[in-house]
PyMOL Python script that loads the backbone (N, CA, C, O; Angstrom):
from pymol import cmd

cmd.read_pdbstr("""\
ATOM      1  N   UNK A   1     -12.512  11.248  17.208  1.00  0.00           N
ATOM      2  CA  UNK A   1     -11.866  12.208  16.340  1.00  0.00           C
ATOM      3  C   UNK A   1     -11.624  13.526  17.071  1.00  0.00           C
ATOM      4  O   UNK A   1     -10.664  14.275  16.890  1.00  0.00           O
ATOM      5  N   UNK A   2     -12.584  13.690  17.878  1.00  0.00           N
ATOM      6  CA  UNK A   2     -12.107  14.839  18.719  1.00  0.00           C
ATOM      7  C   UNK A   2     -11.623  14.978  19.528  1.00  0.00           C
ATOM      8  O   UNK A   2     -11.672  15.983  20.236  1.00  0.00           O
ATOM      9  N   UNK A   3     -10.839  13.783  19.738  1.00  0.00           N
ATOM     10  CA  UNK A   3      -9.729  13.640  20.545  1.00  0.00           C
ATOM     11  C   UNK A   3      -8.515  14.306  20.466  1.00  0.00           C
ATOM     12  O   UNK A   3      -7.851  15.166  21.044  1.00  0.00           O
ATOM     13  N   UNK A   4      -8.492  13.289  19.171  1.00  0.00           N
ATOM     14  CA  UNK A   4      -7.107  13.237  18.777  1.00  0.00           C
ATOM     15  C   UNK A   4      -7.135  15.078  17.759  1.00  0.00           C
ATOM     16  O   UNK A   4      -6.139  15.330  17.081  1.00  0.00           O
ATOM     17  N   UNK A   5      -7.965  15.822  17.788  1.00  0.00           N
ATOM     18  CA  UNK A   5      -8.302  17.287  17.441  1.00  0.00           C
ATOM     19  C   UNK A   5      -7.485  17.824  18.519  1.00  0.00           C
ATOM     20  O   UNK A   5      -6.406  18.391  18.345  1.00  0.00           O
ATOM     21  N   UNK A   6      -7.898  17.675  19.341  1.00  0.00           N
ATOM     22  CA  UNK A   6      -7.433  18.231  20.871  1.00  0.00           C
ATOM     23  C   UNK A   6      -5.758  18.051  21.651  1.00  0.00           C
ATOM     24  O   UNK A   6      -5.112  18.752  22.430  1.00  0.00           O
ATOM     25  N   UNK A   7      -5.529  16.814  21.004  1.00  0.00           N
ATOM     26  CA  UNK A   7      -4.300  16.400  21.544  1.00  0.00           C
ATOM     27  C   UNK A   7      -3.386  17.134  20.714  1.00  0.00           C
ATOM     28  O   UNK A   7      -2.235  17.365  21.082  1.00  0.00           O
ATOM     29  N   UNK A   8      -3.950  17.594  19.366  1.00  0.00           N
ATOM     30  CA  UNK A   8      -2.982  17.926  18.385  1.00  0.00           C
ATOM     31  C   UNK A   8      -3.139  19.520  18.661  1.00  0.00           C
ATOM     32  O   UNK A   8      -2.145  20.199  18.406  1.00  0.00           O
ATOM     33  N   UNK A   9      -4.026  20.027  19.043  1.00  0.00           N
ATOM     34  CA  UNK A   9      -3.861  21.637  19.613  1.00  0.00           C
ATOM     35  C   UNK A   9      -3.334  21.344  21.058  1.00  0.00           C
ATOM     36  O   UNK A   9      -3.318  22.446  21.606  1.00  0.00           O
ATOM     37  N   UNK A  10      -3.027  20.679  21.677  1.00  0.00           N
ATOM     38  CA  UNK A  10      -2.747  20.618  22.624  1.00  0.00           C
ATOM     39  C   UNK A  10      -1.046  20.788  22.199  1.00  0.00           C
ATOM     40  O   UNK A  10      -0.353  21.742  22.552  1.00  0.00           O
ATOM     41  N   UNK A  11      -0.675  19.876  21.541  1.00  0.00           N
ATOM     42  CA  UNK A  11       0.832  19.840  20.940  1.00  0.00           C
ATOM     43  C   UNK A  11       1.029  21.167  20.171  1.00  0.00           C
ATOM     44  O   UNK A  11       2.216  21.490  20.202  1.00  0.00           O
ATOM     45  N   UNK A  12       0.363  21.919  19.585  1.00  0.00           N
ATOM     46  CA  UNK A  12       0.542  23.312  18.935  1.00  0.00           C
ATOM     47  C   UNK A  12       0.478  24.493  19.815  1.00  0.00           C
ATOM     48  O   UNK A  12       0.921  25.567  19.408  1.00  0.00           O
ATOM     49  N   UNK A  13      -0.107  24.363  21.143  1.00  0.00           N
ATOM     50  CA  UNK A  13       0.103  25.229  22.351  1.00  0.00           C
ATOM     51  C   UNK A  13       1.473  25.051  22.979  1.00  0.00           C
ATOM     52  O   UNK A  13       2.231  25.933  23.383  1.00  0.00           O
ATOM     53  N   UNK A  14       1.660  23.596  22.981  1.00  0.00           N
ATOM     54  CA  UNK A  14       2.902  23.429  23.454  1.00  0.00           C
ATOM     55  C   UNK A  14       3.969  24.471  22.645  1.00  0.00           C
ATOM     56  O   UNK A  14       4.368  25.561  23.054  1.00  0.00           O
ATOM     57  N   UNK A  15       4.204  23.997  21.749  1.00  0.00           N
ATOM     58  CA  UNK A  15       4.885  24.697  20.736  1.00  0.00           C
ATOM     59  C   UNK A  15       5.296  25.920  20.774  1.00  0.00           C
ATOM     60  O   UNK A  15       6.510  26.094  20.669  1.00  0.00           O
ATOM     61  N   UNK A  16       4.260  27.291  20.960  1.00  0.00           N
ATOM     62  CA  UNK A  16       3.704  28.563  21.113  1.00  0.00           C
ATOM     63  C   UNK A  16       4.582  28.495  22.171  1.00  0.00           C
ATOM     64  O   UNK A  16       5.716  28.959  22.055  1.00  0.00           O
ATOM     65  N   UNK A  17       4.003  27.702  23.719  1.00  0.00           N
ATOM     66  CA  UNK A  17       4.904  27.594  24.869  1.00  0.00           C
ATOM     67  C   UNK A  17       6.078  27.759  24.635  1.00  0.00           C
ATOM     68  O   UNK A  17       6.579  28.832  24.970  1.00  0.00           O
ATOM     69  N   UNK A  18       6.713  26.968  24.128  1.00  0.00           N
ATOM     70  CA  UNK A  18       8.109  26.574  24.106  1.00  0.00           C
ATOM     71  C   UNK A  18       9.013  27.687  23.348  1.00  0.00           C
ATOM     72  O   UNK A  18      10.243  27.678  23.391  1.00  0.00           O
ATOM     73  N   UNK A  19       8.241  28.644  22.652  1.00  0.00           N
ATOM     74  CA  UNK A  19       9.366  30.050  21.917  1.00  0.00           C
ATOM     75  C   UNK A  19       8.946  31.191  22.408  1.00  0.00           C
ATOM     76  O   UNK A  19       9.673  32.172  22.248  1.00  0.00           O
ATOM     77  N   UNK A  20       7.500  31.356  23.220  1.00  0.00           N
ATOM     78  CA  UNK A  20       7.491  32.418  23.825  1.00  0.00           C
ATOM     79  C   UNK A  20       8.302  33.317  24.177  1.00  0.00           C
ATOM     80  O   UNK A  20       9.017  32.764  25.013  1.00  0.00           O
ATOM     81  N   UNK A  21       8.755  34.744  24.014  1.00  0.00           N
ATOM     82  CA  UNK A  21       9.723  35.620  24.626  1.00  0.00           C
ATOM     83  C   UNK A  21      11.202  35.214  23.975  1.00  0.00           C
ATOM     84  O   UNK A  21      12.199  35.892  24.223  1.00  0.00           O
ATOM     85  N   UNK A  22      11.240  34.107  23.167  1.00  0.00           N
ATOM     86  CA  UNK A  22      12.560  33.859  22.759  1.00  0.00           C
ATOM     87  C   UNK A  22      12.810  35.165  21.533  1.00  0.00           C
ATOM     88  O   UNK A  22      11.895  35.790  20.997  1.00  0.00           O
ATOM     89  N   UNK A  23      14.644  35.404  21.220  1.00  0.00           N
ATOM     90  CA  UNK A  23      14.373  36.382  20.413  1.00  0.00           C
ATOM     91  C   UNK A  23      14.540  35.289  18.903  1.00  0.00           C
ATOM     92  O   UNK A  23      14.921  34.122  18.819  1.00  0.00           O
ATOM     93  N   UNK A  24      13.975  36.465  17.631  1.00  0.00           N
ATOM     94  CA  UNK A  24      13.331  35.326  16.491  1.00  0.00           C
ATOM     95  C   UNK A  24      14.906  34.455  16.152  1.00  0.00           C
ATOM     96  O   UNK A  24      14.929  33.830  15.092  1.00  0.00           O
ATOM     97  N   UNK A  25      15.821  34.430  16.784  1.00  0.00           N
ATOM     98  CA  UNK A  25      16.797  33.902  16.156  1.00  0.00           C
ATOM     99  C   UNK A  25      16.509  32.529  17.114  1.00  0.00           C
ATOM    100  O   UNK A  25      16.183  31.418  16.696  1.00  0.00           O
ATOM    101  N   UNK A  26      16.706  32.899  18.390  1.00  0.00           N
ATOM    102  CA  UNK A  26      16.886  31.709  19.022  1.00  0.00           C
ATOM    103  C   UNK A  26      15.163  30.605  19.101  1.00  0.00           C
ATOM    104  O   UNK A  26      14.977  29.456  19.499  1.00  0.00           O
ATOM    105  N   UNK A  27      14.096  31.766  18.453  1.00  0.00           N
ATOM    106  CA  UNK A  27      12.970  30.831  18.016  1.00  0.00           C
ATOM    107  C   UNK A  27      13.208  29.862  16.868  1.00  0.00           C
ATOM    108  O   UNK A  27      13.074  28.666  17.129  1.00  0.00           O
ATOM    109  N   UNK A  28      13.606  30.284  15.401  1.00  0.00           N
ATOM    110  CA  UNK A  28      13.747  29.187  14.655  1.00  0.00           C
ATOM    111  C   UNK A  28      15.186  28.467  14.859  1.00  0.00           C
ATOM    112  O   UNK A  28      15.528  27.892  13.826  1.00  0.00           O
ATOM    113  N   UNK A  29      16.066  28.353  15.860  1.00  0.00           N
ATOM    114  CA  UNK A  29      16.885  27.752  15.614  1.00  0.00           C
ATOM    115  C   UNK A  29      16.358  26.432  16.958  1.00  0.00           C
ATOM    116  O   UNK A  29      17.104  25.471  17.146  1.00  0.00           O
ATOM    117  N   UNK A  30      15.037  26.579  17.772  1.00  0.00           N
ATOM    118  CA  UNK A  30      14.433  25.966  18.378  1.00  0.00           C
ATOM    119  C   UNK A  30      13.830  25.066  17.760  1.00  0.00           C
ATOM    120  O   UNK A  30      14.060  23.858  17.833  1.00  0.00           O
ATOM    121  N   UNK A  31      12.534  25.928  16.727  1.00  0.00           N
ATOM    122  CA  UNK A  31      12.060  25.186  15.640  1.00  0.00           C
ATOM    123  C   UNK A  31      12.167  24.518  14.697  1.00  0.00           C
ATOM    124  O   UNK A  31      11.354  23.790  14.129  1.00  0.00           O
ATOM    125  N   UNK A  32      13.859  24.901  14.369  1.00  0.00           N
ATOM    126  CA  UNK A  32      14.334  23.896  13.400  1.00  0.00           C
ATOM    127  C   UNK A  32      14.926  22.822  14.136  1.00  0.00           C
ATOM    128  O   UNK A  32      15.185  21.809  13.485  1.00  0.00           O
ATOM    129  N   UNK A  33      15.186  22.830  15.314  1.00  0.00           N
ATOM    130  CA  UNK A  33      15.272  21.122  15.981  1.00  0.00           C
ATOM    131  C   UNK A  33      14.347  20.589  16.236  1.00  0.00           C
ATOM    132  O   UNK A  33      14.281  19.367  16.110  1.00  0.00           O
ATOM    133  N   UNK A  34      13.225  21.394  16.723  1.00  0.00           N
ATOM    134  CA  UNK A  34      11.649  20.370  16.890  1.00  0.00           C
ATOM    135  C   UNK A  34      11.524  19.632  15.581  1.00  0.00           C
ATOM    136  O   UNK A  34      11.552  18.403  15.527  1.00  0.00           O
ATOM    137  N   UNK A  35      11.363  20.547  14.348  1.00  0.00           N
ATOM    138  CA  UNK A  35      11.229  20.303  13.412  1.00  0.00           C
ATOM    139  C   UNK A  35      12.086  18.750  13.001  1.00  0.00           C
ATOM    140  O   UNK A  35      11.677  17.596  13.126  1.00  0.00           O
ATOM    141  N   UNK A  36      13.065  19.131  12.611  1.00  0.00           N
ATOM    142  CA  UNK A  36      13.991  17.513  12.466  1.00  0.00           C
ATOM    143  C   UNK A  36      13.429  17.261  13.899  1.00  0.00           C
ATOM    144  O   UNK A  36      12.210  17.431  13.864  1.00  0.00           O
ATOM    145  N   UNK A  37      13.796  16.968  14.964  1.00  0.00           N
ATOM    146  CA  UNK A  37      12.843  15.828  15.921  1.00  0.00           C
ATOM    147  C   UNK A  37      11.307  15.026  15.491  1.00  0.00           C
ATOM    148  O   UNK A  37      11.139  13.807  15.473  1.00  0.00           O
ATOM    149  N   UNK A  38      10.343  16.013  15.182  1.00  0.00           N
ATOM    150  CA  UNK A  38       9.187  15.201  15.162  1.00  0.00           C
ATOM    151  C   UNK A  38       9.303  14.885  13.497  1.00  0.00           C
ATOM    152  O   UNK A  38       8.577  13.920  13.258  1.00  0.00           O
ATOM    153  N   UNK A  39       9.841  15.279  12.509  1.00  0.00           N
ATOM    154  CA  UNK A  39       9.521  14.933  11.651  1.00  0.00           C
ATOM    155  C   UNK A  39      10.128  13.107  11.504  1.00  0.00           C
ATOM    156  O   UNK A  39       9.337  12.258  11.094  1.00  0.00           O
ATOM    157  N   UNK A  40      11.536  12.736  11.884  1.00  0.00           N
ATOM    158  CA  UNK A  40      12.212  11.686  12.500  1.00  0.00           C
ATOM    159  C   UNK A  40      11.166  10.657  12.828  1.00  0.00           C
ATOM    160  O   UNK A  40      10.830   9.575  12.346  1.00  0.00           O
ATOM    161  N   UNK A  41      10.728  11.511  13.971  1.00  0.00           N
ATOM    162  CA  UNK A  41       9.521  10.258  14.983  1.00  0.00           C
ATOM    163  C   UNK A  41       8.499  10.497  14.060  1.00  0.00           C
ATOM    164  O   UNK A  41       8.411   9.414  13.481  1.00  0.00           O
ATOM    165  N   UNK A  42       7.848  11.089  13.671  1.00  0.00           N
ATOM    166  CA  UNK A  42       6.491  10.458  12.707  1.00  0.00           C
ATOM    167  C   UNK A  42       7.045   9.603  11.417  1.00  0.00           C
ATOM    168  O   UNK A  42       6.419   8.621  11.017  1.00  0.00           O
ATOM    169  N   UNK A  43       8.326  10.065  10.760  1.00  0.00           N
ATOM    170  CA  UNK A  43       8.424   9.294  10.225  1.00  0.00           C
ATOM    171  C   UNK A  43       8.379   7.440  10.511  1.00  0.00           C
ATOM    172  O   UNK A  43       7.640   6.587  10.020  1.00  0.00           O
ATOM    173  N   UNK A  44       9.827   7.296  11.792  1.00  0.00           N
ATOM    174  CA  UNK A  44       9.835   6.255  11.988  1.00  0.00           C
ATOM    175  C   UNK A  44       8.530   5.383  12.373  1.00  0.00           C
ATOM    176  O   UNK A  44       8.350   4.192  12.119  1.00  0.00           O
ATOM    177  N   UNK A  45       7.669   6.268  13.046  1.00  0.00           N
ATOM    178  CA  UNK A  45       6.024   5.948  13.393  1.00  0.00           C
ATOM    179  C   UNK A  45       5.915   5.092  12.220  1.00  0.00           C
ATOM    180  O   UNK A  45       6.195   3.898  12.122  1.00  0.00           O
ATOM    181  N   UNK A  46       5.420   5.975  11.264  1.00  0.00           N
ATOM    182  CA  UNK A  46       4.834   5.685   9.672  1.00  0.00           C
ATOM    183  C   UNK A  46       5.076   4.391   9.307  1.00  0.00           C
ATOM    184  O   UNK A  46       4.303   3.534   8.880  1.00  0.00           O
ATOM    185  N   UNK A  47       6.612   4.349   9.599  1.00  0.00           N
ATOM    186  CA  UNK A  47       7.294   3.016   8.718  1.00  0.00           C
ATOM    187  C   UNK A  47       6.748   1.559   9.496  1.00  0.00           C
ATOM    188  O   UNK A  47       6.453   0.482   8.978  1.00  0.00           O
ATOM    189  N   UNK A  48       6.736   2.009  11.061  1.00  0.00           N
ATOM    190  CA  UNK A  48       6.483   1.002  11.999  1.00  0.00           C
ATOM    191  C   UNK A  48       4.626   0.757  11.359  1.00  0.00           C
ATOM    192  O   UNK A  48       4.274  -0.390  11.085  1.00  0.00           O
ATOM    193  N   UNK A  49       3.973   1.523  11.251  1.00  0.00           N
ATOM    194  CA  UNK A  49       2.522   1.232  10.757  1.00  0.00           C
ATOM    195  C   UNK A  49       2.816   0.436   9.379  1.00  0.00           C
ATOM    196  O   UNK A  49       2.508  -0.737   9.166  1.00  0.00           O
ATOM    197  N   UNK A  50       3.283   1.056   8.751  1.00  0.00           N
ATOM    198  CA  UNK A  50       3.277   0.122   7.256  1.00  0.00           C
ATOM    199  C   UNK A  50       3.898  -1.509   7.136  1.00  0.00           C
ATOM    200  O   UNK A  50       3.901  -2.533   6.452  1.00  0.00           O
ATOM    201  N   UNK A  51       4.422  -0.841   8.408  1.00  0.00           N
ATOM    202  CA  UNK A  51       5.214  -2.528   8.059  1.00  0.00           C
ATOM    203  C   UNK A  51       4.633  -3.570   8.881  1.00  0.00           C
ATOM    204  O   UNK A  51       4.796  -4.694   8.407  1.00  0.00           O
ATOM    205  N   UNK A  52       3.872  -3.509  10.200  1.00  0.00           N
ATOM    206  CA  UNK A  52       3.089  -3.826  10.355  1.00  0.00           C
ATOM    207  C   UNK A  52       1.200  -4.086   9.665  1.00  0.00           C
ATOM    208  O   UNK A  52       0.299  -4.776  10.143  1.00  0.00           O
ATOM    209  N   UNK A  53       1.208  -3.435   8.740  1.00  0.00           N
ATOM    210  CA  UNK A  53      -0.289  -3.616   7.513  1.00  0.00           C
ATOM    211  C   UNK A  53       0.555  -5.089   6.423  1.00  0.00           C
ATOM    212  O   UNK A  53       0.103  -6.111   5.907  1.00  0.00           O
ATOM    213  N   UNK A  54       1.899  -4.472   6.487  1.00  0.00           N
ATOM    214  CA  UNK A  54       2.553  -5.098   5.180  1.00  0.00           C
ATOM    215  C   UNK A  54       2.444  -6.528   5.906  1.00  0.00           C
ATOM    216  O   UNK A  54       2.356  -7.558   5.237  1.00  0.00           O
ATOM    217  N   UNK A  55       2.453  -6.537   7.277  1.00  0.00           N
ATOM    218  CA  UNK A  55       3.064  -8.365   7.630  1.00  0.00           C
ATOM    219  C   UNK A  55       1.378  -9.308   7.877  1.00  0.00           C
ATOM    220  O   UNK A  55       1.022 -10.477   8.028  1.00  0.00           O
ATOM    221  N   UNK A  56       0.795  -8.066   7.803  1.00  0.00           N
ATOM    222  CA  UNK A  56      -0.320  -8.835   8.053  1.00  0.00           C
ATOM    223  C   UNK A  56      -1.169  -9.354   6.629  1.00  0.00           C
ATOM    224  O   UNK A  56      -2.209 -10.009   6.564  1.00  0.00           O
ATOM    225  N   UNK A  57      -0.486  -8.913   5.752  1.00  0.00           N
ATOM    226  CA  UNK A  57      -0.708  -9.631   4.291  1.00  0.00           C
ATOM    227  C   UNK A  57      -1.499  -8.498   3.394  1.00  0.00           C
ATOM    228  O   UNK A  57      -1.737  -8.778   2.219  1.00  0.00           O
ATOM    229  N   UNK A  58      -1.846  -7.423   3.840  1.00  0.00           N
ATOM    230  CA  UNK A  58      -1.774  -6.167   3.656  1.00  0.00           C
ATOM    231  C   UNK A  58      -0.873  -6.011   2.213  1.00  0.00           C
ATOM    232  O   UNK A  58       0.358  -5.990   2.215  1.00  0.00           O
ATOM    233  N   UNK A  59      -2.076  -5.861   0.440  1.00  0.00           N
ATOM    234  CA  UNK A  59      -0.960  -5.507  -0.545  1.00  0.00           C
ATOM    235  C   UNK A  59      -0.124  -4.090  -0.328  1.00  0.00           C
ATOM    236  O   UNK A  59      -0.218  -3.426   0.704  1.00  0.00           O
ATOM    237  N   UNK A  60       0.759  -3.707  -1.527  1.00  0.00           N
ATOM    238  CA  UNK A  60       1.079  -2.089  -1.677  1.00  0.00           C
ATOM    239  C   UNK A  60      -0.092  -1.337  -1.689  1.00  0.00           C
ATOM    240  O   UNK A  60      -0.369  -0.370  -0.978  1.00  0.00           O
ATOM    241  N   UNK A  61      -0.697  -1.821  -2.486  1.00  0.00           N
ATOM    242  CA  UNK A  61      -2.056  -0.635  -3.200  1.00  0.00           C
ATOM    243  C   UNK A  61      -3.037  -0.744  -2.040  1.00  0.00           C
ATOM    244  O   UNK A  61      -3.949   0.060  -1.848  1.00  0.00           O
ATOM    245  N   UNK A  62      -2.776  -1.795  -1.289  1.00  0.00           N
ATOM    246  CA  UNK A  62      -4.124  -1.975  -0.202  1.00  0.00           C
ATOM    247  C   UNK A  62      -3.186  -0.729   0.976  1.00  0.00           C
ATOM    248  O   UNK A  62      -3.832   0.160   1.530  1.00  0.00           O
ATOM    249  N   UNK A  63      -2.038  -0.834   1.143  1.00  0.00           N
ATOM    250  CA  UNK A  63      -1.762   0.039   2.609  1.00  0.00           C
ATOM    251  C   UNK A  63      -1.604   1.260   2.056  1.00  0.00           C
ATOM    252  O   UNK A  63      -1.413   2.084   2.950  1.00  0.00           O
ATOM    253  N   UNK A  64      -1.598   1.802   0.852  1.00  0.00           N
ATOM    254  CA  UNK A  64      -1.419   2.838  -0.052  1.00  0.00           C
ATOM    255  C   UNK A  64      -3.052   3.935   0.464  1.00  0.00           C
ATOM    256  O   UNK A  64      -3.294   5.100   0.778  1.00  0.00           O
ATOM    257  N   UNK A  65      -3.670   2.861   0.306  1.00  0.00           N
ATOM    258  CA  UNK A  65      -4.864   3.972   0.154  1.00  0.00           C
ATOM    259  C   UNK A  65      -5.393   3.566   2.063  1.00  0.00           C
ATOM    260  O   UNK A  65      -6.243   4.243   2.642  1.00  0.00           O
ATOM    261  N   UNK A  66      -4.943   2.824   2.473  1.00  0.00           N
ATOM    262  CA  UNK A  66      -5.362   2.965   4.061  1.00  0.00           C
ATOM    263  C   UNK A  66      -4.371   4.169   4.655  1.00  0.00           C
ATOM    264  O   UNK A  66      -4.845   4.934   5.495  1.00  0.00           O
ATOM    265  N   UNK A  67      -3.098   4.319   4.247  1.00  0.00           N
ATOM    266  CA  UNK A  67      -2.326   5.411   4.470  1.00  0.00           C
ATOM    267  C   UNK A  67      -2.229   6.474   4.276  1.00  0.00           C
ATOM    268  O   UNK A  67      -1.535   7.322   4.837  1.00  0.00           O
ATOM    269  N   UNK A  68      -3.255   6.576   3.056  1.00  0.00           N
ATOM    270  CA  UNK A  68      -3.418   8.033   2.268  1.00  0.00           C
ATOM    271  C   UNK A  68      -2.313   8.859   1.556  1.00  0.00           C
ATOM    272  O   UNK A  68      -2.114  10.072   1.483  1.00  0.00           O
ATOM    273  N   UNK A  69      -1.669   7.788   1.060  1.00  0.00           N
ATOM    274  CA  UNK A  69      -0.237   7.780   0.119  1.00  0.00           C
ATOM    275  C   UNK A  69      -0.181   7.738  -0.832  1.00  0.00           C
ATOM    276  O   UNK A  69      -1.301   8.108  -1.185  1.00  0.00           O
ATOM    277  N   UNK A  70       0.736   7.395  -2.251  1.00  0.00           N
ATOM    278  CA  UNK A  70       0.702   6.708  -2.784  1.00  0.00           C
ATOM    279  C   UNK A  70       1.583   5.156  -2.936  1.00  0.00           C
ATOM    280  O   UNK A  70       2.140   4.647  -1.963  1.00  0.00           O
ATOM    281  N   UNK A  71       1.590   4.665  -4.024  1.00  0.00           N
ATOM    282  CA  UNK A  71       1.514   3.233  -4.254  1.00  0.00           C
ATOM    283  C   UNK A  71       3.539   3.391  -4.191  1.00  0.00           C
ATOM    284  O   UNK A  71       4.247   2.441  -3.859  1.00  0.00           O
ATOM    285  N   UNK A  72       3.941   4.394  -4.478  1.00  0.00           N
ATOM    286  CA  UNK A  72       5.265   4.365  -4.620  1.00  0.00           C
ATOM    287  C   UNK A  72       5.942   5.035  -3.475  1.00  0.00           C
ATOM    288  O   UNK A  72       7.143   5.253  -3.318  1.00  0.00           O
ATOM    289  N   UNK A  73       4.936   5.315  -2.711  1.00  0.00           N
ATOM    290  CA  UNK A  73       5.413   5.875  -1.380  1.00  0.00           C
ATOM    291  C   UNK A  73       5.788   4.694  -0.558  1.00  0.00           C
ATOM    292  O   UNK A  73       6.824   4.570   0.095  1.00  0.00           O
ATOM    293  N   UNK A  74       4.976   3.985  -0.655  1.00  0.00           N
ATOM    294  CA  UNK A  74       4.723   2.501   0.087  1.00  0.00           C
ATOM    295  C   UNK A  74       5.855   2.137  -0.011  1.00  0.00           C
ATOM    296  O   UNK A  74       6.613   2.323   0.941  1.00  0.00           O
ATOM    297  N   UNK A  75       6.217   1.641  -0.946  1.00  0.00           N
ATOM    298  CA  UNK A  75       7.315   1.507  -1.455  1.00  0.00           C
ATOM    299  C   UNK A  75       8.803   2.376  -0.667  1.00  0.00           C
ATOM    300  O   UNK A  75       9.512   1.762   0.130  1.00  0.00           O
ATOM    301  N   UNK A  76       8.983   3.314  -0.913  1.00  0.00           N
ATOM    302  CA  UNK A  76      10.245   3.846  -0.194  1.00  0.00           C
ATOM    303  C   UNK A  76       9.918   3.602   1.074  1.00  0.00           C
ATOM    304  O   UNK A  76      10.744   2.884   1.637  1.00  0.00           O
ATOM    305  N   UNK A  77       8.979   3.948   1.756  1.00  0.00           N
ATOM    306  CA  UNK A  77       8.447   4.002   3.281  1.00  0.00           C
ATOM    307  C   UNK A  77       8.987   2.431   3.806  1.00  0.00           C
ATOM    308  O   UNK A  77       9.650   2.311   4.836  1.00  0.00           O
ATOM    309  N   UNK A  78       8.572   1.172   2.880  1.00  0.00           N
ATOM    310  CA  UNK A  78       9.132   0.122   3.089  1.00  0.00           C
ATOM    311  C   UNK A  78      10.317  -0.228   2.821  1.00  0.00           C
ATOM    312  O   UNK A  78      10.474  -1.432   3.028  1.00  0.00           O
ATOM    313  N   UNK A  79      11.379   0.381   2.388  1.00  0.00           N
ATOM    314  CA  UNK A  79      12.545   0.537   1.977  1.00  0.00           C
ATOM    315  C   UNK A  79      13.633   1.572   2.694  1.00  0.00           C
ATOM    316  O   UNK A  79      14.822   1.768   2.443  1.00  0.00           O
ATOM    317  N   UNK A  80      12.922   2.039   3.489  1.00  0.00           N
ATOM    318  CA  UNK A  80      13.211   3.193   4.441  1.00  0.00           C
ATOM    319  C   UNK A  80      13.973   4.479   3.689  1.00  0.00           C
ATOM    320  O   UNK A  80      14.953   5.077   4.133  1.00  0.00           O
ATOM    321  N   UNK A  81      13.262   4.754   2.419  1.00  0.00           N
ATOM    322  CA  UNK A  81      13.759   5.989   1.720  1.00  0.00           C
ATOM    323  C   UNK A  81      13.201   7.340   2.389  1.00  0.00           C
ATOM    324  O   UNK A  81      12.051   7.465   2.810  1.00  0.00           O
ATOM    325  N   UNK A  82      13.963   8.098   2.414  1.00  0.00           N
ATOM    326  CA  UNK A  82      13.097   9.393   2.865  1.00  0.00           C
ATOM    327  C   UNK A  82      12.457   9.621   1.916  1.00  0.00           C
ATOM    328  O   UNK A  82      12.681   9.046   0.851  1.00  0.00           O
ATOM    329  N   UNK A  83      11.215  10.788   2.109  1.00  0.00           N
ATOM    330  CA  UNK A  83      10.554  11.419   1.110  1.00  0.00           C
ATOM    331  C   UNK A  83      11.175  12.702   0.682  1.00  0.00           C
ATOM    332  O   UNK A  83      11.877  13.461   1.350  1.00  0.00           O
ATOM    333  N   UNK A  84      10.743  12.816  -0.694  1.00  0.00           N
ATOM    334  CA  UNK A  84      11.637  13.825  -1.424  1.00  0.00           C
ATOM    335  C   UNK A  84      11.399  15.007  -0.235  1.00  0.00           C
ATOM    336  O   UNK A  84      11.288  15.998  -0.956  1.00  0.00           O
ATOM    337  N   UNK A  85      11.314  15.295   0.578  1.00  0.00           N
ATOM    338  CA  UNK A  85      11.081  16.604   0.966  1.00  0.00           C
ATOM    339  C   UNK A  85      11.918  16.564   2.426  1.00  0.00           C
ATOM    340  O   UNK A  85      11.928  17.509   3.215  1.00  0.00           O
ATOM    341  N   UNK A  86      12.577  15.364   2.620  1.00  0.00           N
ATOM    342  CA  UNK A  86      13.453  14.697   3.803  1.00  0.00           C
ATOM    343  C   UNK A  86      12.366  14.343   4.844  1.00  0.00           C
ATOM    344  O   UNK A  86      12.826  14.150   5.969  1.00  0.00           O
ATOM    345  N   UNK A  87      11.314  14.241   4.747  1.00  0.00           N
ATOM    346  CA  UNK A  87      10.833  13.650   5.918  1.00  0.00           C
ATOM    347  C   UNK A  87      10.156  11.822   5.857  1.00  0.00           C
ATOM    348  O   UNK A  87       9.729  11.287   6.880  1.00  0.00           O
TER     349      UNK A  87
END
""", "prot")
cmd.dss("prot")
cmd.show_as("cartoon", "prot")
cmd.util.cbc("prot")
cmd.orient("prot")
């Protein structure tokens, strides 16, 4: 667990890195492409995990609560709906 603690401040330094000295315009117009970028890839991540729980005979309600979702998330996630919030 304290790994993956580390890897994820490691990715939030990056971050910091990456707008340093920028002026605030050309910072969020940085951040709003990281932003759509990783949100994209964790999504597609997500779907690739679920659907892999799902083939292994894995119910809704069973990958629901291994995912820390809910039961109707499962659902779009397996359907490839975005979540109301576009990610």
């Amino acid at each position: 667990m304290a790994d993956r603690q580390e890897e994820v401040q490691r990715v939030l330094d990056a971050i910091d890195d990456a707008t340093k000295g920028e002026t605030p315009e050309a910072r969020a117009r940085r951040l709003t492409e990281l932003l759509k970028s990783v949100s994209e890839k964790v999504r597609k991540e997500r779907r690739v995990a679920v659907l892999e729980m799902k083939a292994r005979g894995m119910t809704y309600r069973e990958i629901a609560a291994a995912a820390g979702v809910s039961f109707g998330r499962v659902r779009q996630i397996i359907d490839d709906k975005p979540d109301d919030d576009g990610q």
